[in-house]
N, C-alpha and C positions, 0 to 999 in steps of 0.2 A: 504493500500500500504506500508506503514513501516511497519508496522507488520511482512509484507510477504519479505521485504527487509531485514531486521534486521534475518530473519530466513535462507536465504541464505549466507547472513554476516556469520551466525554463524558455518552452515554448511560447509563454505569455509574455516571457521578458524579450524574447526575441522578434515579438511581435509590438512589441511598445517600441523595442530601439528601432524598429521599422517606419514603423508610425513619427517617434521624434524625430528619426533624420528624415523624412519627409516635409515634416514641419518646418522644423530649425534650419536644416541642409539643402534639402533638394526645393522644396517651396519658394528658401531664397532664388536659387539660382537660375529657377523658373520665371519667378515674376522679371528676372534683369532679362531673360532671353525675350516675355514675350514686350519691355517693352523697346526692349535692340530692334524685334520684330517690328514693331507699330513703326518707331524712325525708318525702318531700315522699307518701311512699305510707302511712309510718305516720302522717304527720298528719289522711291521709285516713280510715284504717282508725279511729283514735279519733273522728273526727267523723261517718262513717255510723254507726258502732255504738253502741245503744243503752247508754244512758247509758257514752259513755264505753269502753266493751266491746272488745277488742280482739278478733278474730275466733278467737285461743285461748282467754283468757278466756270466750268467750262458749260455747266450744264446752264446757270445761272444767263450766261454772257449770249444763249444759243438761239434766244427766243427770237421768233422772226415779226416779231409785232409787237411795236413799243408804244406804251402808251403815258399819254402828260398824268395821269393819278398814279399809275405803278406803284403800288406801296410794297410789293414783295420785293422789287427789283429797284432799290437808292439808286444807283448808278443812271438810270433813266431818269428820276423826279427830277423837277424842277426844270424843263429843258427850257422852258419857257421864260426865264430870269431876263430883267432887261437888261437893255442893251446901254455898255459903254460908251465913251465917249467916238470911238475909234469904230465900233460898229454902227454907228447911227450913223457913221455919214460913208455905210453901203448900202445898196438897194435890196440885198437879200445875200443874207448871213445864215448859216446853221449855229445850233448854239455849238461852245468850245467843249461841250462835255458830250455831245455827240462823235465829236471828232476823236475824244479822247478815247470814248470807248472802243471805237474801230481802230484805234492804232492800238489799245493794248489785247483786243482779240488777233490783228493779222501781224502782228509785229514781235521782234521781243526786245526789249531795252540793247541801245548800241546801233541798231538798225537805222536805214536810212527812209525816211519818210518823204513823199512829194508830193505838190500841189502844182499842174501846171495852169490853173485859174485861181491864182494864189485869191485875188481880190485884196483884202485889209490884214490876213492874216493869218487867220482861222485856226489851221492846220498847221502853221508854223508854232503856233503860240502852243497848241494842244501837243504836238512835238516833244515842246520844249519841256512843258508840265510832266511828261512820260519819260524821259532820259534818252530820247529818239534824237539823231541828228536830223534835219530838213534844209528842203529846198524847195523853193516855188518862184513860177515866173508869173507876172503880172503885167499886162499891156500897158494898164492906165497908171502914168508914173505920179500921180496924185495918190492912187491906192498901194504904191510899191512903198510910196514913201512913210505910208502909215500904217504900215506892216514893219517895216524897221523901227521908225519911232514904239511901236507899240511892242515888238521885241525888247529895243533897247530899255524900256520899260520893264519890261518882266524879269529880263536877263541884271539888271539893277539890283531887284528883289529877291530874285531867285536865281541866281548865275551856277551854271553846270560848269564841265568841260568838255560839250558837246559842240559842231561846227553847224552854223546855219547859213544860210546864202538865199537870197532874194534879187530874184534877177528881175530888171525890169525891160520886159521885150515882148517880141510875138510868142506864146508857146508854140507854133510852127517850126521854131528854131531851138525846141527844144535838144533836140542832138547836138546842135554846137556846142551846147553848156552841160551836158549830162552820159556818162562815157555809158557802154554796154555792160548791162548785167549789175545794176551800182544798187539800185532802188530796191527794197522790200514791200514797200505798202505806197500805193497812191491812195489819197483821198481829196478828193475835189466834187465842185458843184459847176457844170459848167453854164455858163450864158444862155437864156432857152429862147434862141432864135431871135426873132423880132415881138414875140410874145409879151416883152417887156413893155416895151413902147406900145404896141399894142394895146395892153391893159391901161398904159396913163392917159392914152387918148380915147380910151372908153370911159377913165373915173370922171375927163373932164365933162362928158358927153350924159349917159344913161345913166350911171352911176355916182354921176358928184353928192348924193344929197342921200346917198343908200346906205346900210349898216356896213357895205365892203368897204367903203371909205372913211367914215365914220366910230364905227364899233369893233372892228376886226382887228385893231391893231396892226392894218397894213398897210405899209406906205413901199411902193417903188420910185426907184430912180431909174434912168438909163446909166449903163456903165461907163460907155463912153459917146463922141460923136466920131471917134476914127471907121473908116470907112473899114479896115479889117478885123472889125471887132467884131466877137461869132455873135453878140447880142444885137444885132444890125441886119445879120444875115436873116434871106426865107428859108423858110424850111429847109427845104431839099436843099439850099447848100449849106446850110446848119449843119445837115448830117452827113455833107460828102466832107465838108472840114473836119469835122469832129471823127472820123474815121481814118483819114489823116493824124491825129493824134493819137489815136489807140493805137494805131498799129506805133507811130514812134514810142509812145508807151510800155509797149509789148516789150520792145525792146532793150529800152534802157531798163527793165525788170528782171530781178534775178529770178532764175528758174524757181518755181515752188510760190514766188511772190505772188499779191492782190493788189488789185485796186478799184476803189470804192467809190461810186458815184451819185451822190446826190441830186435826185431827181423829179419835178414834178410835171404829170401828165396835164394838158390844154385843152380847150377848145375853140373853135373857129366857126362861131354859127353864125357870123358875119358872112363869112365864104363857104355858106352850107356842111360846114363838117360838122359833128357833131363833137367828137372826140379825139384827140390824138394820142394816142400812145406813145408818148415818149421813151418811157422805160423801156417798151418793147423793141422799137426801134433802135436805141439804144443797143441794147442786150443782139439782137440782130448783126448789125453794123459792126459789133464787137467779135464776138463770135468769128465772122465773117474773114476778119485780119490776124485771127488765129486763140481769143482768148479761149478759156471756158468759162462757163459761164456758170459761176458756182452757187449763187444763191441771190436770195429776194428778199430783202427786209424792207416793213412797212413800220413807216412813222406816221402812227397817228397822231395828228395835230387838231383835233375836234377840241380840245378845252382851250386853244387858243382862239377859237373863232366860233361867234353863233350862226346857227343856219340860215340863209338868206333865200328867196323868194328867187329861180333860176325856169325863165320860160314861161311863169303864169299869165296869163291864164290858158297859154294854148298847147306847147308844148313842156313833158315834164321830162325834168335836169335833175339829179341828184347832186350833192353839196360834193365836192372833190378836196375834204378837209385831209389830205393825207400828204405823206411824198414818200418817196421808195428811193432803197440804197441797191443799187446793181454792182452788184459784187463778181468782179473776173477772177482769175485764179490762171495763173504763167505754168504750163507741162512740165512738168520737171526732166 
């Protein structure tokens, strides 16, 4: 009977030293592996994901329709913030935190950024705030000029040791200033035609006295009076210019790279059309000179503007409170 007691004794004690080095010994050296694991898994998630992208981030960043209330998504609110000193005297600006966010989805910090319808700044500025180097060209040397002052402003406040360059000329000549393969991300908005003018010579006419002029919070200007300037051009040579550009675009883009373009569809029911598809045409045109054509995001802009009265009483118009970013993508 002790014999057989003393054997369970021992068996019990060898079951306790089991049980304590578990505890004491191996429990430690477990909780350190799994949390080596946990690091060792988000250093992976930052290195598979493009630029950088953690797989929330990336989910967070994917949405193809942004909206002015977004409260799940910061990074969109507020697009609508007024405008600075330097953006009031352009005719049409996207806000800086649009741009921001397309440069840190197509980009990664150190990359080169370009605008070649620099306009006042936009995209240099959004650049700068992301640790991206830029470059943008700018026809009208009135808005080139206040794209640098408004750099040198920022660069005051917030100075990197990034290179910018702001060229003032035709982006037609874009290749002379920009060598092949340099670019990762374009973002621009370019000129839409003669649509511009267009529209001021309709506010002064149908529209002077309507909520478009009035309540909408829009004002255009013409960009420029130079006769090469794409906001001057009709249409159809709107988009033989602007194809022209893409394709030099293509170019100076490093293989794998994007570029993003801000865009709003028209109409011409003065000239019987009802609708023009810009973005289509666009994406079209693009394609055509070799991009892909990688994706469609919509900007909704309905909480900047109330609905107006388009065609009553004869024919019915829906409100075109939107604009679209057409996104290319260079083969790798």
């Amino acid at each position: 009977m002790r014999k057989q007691k003393y054997k369970v004794k021992k068996k019990n004690k060898k079951t306790l030293t089991k049980l304590s080095t578990k505890i004491l010994g191996v429990a430690e050296s477990e909780e350190k592996y799994l949390v080596k694991r946990e690091i060792e898994k988000e250093e992976k998630k930052s290195k598979l994901g493009f630029n950088n992208l953690t797989p929330r981030e990336w989910a967070l960043l994917s949405k193809n329709v942004i909206n002015e209330n977004e409260i799940l998504n910061p990074v969109w609110n507020d697009l609508s913030s007024p405008r600075n000193k330097y953006q009031l005297e352009h005719g049409a600006v996207y806000p800086i935190k649009l741009a921001e966010r397309l440069i840190k989805m197509y980009s990664a910090e150190g990359d080169v950024v370009f605008d070649p319808f620099l306009g006042i700044g936009s995209t240099i500025i959004a650049a700068q705030s992301q640790g991206r180097h830029g470059v943008g060209i700018e026809l009208n040397p009135k808005f080139s000029n206040i794209a640098q002052q408004w750099l040198s402003e920022v660069q005051g406040l917030f100075a990197n040791d990034k290179v910018y360059k702001i060229i003032n000329d035709d982006c037609r000549n874009l290749l002379k200033h920009i060598h092949k393969d340099k670019i990762q991300l374009t973002v621009t908005s370019p000129p839409y035609a003669n649509f511009i003018r267009k529209s001021i010579e309709d506010r002064t006419t149908t529209h002077k006295t309507s909520i478009i002029t009035h309540e909408n919070n829009s004002t255009v200007k013409p960009y420029s009076d130079h006769e090469q300037d794409f906001g001057n051009l009709p249409y159809k040579d709107f988009l033989k210019g602007i194809k022209e550009i893409l394709k030099d675009n293509l170019e100076v883009t490093k293989p794998g790279g994007y570029s993003c373009w801000v865009v709003k569809d028209y109409r011409d029911t003065k000239n019987k059309i009802p609708y023009i598809p810009f973005h289509s045409d666009l994406a079209a045109i693009g394609q055509e000179v070799g991009w892909l054509y990688q994706d469609l995001i919509i900007w909704d802009q309905t909480g900047q503007r109330r609905l107006v009265l388009l065609g009553y009483p004869s024919v019915f118009y829906v409100n075109q409170n939107c604009s679209f970013i057409v996104v290319f993508r260079k083969s790798k």
